[in-house]
C-alpha atoms as an extended CHARMM CRD file, in Angstrom:
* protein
*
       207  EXT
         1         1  UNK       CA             24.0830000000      -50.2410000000      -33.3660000000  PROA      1               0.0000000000
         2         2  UNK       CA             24.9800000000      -53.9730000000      -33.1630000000  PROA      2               0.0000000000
         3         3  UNK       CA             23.1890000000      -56.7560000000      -30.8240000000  PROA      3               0.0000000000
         4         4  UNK       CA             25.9370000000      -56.4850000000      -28.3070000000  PROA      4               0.0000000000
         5         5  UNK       CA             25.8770000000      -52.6360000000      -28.0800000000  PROA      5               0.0000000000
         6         6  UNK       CA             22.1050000000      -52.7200000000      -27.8720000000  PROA      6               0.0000000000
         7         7  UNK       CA             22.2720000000      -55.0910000000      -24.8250000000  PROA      7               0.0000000000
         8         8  UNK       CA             24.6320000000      -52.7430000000      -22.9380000000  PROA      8               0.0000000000
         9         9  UNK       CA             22.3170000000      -49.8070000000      -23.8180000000  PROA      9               0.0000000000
        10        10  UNK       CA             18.9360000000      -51.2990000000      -22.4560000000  PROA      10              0.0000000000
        11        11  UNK       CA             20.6410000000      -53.5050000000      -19.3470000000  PROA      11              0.0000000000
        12        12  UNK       CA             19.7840000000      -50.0430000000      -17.3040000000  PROA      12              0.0000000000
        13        13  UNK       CA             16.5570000000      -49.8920000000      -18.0790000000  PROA      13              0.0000000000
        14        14  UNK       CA             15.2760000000      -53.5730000000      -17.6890000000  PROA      14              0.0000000000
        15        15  UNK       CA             15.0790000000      -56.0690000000      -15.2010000000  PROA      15              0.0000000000
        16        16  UNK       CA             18.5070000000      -57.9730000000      -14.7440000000  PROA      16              0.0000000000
        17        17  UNK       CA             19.1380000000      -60.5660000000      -17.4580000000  PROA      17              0.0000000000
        18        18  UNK       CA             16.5730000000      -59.7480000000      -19.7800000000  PROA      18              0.0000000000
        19        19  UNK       CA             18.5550000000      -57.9580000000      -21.8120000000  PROA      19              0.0000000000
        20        20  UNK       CA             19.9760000000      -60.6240000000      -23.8490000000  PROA      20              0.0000000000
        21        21  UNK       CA             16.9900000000      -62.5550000000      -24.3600000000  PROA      21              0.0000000000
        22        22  UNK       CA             15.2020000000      -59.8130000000      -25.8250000000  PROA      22              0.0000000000
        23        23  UNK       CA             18.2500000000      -59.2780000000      -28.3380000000  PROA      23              0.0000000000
        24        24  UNK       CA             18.2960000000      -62.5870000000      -29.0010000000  PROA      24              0.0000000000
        25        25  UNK       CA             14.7590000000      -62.4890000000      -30.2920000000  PROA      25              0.0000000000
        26        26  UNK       CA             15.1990000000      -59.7500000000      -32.9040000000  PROA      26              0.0000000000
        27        27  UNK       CA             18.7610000000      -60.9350000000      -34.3490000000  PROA      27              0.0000000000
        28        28  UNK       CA             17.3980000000      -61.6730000000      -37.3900000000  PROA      28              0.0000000000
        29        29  UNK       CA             15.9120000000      -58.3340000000      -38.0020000000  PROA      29              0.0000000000
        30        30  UNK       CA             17.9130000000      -55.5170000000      -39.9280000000  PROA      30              0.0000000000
        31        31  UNK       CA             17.5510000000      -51.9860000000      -39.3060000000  PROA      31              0.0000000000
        32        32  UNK       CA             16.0890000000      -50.9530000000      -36.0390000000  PROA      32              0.0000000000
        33        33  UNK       CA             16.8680000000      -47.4310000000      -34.1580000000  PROA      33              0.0000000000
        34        34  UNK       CA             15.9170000000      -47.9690000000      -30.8760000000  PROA      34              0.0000000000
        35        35  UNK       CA             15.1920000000      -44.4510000000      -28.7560000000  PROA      35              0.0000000000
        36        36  UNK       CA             15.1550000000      -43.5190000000      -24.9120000000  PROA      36              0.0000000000
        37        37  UNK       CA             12.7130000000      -40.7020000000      -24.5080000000  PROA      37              0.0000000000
        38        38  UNK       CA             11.7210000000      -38.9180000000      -21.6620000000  PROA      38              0.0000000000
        39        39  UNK       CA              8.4700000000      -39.7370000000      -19.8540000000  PROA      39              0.0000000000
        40        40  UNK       CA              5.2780000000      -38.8930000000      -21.9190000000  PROA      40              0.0000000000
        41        41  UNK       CA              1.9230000000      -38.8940000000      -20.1460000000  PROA      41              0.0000000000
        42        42  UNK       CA              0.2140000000      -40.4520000000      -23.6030000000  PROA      42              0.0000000000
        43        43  UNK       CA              1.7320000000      -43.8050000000      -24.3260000000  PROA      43              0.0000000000
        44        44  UNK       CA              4.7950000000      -45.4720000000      -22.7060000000  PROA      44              0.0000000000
        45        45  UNK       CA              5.9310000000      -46.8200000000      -26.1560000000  PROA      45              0.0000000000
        46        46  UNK       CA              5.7410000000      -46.3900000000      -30.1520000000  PROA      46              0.0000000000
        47        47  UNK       CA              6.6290000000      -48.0180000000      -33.1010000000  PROA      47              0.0000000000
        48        48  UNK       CA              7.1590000000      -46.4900000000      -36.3040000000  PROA      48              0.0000000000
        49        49  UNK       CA              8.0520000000      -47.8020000000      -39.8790000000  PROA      49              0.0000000000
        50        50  UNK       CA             11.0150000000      -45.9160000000      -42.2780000000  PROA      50              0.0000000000
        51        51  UNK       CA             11.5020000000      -43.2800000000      -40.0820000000  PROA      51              0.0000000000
        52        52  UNK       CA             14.7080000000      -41.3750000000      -41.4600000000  PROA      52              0.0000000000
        53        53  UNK       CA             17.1400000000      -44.0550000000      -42.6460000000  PROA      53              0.0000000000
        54        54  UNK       CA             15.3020000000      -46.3220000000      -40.4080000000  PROA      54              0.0000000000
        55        55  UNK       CA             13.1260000000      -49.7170000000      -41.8550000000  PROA      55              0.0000000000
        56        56  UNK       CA             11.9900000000      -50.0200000000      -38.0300000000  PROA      56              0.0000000000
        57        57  UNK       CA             11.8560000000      -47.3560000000      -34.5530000000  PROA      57              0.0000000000
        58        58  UNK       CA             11.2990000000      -48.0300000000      -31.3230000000  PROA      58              0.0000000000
        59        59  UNK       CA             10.5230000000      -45.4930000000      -28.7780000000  PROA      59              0.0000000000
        60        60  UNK       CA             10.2980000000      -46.4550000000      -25.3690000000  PROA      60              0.0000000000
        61        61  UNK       CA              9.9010000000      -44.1360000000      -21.8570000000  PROA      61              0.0000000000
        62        62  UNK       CA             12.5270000000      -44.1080000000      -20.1220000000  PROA      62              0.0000000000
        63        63  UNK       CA             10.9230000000      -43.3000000000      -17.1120000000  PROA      63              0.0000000000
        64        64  UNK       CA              9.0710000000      -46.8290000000      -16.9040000000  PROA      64              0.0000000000
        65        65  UNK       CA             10.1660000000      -49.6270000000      -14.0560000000  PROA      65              0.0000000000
        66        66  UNK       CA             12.1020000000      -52.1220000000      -15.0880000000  PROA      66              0.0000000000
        67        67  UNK       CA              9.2930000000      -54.6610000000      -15.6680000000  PROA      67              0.0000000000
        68        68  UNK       CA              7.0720000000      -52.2610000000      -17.4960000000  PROA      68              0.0000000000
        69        69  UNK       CA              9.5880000000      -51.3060000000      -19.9670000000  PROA      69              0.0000000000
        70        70  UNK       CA              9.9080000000      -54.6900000000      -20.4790000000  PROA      70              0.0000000000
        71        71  UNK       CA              6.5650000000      -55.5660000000      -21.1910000000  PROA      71              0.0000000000
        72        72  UNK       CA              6.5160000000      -52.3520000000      -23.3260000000  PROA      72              0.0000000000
        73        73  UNK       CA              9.4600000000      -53.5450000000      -25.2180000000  PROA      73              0.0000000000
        74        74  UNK       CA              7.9070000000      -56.7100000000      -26.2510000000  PROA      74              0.0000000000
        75        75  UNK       CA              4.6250000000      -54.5690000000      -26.7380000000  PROA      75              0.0000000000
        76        76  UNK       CA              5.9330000000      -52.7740000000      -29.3940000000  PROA      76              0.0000000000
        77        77  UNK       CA              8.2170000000      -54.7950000000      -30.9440000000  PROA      77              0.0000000000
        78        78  UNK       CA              4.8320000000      -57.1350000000      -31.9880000000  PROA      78              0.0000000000
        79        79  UNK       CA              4.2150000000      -54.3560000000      -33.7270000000  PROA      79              0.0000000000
        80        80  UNK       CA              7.5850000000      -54.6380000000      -35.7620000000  PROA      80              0.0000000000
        81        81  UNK       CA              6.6570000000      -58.2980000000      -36.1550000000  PROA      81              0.0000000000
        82        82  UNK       CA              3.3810000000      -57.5080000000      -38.0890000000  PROA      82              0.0000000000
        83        83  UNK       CA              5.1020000000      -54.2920000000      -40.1340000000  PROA      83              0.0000000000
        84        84  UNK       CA              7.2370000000      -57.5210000000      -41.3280000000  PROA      84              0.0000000000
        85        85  UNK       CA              4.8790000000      -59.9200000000      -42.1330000000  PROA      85              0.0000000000
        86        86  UNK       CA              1.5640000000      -57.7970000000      -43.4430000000  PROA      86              0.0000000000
        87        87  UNK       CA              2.9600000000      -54.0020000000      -43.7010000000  PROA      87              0.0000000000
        88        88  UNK       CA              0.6370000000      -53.0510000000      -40.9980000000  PROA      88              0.0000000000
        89        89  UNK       CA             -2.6000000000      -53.9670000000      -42.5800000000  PROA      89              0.0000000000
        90        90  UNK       CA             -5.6440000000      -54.2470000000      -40.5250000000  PROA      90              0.0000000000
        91        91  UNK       CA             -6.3950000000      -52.9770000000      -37.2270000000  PROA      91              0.0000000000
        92        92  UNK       CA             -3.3410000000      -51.9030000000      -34.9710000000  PROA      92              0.0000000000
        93        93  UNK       CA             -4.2280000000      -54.2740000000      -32.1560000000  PROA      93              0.0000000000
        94        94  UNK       CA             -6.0120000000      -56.7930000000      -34.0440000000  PROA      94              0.0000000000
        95        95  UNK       CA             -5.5560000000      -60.4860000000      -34.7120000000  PROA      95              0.0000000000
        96        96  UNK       CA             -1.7680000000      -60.2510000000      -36.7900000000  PROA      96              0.0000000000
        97        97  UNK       CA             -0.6200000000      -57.8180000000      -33.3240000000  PROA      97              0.0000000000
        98        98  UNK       CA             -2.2670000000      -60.0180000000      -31.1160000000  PROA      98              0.0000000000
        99        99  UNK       CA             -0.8830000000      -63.6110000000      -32.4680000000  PROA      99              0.0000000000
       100       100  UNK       CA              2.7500000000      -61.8040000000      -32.5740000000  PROA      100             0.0000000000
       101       101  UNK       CA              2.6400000000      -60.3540000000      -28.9340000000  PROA      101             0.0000000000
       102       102  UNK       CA              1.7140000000      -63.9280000000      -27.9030000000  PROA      102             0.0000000000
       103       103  UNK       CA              4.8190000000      -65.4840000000      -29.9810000000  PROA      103             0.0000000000
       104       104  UNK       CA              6.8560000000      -62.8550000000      -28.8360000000  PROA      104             0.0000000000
       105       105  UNK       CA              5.7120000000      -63.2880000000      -24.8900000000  PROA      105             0.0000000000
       106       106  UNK       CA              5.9000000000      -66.8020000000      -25.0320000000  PROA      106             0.0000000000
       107       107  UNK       CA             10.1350000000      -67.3310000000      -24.1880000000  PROA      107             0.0000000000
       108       108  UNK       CA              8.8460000000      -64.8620000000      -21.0610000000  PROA      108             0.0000000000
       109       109  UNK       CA              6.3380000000      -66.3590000000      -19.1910000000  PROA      109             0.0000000000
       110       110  UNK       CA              8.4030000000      -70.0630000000      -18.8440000000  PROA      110             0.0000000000
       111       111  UNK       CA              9.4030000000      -70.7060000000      -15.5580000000  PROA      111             0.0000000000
       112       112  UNK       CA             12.6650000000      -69.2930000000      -14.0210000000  PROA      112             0.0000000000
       113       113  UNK       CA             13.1950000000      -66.1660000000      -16.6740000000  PROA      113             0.0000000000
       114       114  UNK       CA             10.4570000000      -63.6740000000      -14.8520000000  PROA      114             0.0000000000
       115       115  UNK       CA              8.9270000000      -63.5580000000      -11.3930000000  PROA      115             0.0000000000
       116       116  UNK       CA              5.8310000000      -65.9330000000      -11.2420000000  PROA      116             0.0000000000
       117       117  UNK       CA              3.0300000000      -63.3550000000      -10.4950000000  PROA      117             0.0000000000
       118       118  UNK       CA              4.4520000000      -61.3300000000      -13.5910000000  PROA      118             0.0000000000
       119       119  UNK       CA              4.3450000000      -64.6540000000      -15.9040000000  PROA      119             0.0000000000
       120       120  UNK       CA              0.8220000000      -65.7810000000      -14.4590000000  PROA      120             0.0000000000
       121       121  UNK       CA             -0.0520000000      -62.0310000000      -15.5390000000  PROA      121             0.0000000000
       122       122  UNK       CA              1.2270000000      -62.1550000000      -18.4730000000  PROA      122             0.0000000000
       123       123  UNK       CA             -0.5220000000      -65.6110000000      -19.7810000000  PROA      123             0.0000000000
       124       124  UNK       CA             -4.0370000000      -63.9220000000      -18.2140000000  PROA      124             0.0000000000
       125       125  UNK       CA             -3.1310000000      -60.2420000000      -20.6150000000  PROA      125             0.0000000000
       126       126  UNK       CA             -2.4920000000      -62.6540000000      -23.7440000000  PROA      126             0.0000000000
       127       127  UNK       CA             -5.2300000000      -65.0990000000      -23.2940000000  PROA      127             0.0000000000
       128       128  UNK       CA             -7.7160000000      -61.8750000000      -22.1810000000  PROA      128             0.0000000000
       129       129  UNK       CA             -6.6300000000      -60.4590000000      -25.7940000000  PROA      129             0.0000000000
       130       130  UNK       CA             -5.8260000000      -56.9010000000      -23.7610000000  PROA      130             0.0000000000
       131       131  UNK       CA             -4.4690000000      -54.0670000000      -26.2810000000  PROA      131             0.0000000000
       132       132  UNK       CA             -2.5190000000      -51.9430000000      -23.8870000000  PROA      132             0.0000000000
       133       133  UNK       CA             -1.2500000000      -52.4140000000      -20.4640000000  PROA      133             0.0000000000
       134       134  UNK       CA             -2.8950000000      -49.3480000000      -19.0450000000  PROA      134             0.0000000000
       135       135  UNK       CA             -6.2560000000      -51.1350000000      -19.5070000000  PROA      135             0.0000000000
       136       136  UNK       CA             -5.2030000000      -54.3840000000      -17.6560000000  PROA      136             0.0000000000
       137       137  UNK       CA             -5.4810000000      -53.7410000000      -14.3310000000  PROA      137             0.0000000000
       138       138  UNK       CA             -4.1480000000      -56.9080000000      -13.0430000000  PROA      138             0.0000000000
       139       139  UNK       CA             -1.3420000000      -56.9780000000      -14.5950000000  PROA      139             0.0000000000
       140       140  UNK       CA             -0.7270000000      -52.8180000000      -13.8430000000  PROA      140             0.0000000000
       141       141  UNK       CA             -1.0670000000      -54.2070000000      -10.0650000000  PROA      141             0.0000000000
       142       142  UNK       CA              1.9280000000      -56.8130000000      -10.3570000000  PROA      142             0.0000000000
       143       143  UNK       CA              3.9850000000      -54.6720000000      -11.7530000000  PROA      143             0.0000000000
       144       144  UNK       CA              3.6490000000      -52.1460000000       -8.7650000000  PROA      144             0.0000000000
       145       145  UNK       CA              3.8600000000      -54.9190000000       -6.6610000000  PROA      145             0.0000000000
       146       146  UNK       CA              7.2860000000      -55.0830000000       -7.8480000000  PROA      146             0.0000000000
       147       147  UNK       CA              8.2600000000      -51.8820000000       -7.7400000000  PROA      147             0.0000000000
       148       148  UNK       CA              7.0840000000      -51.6210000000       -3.9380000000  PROA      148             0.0000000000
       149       149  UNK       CA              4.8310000000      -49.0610000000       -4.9240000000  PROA      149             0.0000000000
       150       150  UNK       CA              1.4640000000      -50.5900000000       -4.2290000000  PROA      150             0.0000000000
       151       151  UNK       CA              0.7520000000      -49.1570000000       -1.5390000000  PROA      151             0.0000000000
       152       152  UNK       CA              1.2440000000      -45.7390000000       -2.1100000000  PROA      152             0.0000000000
       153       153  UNK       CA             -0.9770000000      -45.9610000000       -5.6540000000  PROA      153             0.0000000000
       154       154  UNK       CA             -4.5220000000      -45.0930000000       -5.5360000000  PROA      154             0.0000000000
       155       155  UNK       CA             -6.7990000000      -45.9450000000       -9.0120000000  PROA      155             0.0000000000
       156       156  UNK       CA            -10.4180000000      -44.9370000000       -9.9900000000  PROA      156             0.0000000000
       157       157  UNK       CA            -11.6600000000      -48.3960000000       -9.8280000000  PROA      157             0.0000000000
       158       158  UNK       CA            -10.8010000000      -48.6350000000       -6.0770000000  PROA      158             0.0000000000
       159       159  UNK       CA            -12.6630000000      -45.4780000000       -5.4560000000  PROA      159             0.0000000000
       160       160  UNK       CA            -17.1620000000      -45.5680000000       -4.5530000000  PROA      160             0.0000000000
       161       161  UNK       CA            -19.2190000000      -44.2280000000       -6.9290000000  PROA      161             0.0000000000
       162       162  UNK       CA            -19.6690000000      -40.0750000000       -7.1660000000  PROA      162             0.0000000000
       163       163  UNK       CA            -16.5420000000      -40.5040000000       -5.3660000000  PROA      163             0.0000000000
       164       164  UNK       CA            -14.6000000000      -36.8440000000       -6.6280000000  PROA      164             0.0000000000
       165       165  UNK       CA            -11.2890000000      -36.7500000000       -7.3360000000  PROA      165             0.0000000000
       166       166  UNK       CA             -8.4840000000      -34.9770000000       -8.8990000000  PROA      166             0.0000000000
       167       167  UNK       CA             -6.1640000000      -35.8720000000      -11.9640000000  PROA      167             0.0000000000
       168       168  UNK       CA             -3.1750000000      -33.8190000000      -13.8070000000  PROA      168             0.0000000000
       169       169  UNK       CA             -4.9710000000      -30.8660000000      -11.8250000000  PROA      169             0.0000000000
       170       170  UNK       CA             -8.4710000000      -31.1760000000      -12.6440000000  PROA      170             0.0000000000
       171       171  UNK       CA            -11.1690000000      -32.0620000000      -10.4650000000  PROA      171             0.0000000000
       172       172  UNK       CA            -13.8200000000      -35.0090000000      -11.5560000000  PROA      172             0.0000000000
       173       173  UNK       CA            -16.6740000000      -37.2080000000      -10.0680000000  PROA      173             0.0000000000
       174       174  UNK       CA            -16.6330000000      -40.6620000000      -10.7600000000  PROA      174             0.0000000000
       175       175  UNK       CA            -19.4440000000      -42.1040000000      -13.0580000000  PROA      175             0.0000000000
       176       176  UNK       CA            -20.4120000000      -45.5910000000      -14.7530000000  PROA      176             0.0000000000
       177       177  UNK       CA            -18.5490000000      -47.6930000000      -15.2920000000  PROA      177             0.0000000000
       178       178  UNK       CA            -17.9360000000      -48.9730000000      -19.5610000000  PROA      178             0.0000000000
       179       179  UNK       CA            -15.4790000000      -51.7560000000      -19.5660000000  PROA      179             0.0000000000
       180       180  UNK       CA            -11.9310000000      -50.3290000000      -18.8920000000  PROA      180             0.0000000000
       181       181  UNK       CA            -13.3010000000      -47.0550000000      -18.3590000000  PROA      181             0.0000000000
       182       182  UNK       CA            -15.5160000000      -45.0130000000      -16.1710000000  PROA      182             0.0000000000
       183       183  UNK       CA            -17.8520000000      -42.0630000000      -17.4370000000  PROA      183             0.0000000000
       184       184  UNK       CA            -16.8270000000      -39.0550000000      -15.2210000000  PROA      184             0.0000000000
       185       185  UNK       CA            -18.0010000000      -35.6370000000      -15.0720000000  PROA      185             0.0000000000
       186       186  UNK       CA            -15.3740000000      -32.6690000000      -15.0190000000  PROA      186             0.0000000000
       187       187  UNK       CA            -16.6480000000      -30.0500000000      -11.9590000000  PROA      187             0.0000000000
       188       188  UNK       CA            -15.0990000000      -27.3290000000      -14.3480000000  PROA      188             0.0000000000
       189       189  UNK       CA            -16.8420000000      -27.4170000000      -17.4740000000  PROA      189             0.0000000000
       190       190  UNK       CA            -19.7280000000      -30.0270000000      -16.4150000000  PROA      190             0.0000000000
       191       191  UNK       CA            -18.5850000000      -32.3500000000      -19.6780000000  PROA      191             0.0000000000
       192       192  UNK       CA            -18.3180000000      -36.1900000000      -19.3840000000  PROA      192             0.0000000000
       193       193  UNK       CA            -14.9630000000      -37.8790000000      -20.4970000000  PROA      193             0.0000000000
       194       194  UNK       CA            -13.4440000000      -41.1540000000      -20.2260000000  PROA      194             0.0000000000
       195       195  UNK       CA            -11.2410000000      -42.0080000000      -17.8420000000  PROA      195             0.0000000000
       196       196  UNK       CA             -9.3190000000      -45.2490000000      -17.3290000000  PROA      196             0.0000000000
       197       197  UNK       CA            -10.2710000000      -47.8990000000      -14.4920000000  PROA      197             0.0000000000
       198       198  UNK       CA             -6.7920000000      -47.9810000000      -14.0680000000  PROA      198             0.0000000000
       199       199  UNK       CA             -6.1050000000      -43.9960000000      -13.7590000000  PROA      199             0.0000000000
       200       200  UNK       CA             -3.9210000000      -42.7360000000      -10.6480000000  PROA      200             0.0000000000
       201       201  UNK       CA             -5.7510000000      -40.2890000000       -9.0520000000  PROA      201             0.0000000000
       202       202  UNK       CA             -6.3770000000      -38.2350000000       -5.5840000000  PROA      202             0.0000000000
       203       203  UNK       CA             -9.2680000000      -38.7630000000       -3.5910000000  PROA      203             0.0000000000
       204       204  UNK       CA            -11.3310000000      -35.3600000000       -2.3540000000  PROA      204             0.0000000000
       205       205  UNK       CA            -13.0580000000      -35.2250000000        0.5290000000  PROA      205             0.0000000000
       206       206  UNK       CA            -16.0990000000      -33.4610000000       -0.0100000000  PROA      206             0.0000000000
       207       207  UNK       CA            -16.9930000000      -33.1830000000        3.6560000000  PROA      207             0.0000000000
């Protein structure tokens, strides 16, 4: 697949006229599948080296708003950046990832190419050192600002403590909190697990 028919793939999935910026930041590297998947509840993106025929893969979620597949996009493609340069040595997220996603972000957050709460967001994620998006909760809240959604989303960190609540089905009560998690107890099995700050979850009113 060649720049141009890459652009015309992704221009669905991404916010208008982004497309051809972001191809015009990898023309110089060879040999890149780039795959649509369906939404997984894991991760929102991948990178993998020599898959197949492949020096470089990109998976990305389909599913994701515009401005989060973005974001993804330019998450994972650090991770290219660093396969290039080092052949993935050190930690996954470390200093090499960290000094590529902000090279990579940088064309993005200049005024005029993305909205200005997304670029302010953006600068704070990079400068904050955050590893994923899931576990930036500021910038999680812009992009559902976006997407007109904000209202209707409801996260563990805006709910009391020993506040219970339900997620994918099972029923928890909220705990400490540890950084971009919260300790919560499961009300089936009485075991503690981690659960992000950022999680989208159901109140349940005990009452």
């Amino acid at each position: 697949m060649n720049l141009d028919q890459l652009e015309k793939s992704l221009l669905p999935f991404m916010p208008e006229g982004t497309a051809g910026l972001y191809c015009s930041q990898i023309a110089g590297i060879k040999s890149i599948n780039f795959k649509l998947t369906r939404e997984r509840t894991s991760k929102h993106g991948d990178y993998r080296s020599h898959v197949n025929r492949w020096r470089h893969q990109i998976s990305i979620n389909s599913t994701l708003p515009p401005h989060h597949f973005l974001v993804t996009l330019l998450h994972e493609t650090a991770h290219l950046l660093v396969h290039e340069r080092y052949r993935n040595h050190g930690d996954p997220h470390g200093p090499h990832w960290k000094a590529a996603f902000a090279e990579i972000i940088l064309p993005w957050v200049v005024p005029g190419v993305l909205p200005p709460k997304l670029a302010m967001a953006l600068k704070n994620h990079i400068e904050k050192g955050y590893a994923t998006t899931t576990g930036d909760a500021g910038l999680l809240s812009v992009f559902r600002e976006l997407e007109g959604i904000a209202q209707s989303i409801i996260t563990l960190e805006t709910l009391p403590p020993g506040a219970v609540f339900a997620i994918q089905g099972q029923l928890f009560r909220k705990g400490e909190k540890m950084r971009t998690f919260y300790r919560c107890v499961s009300l089936t099995n009485n075991r503690e697990y981690r659960v992000r700050i950022t999680a989208e979850v159901m109140p349940i009113d005990e009452s």
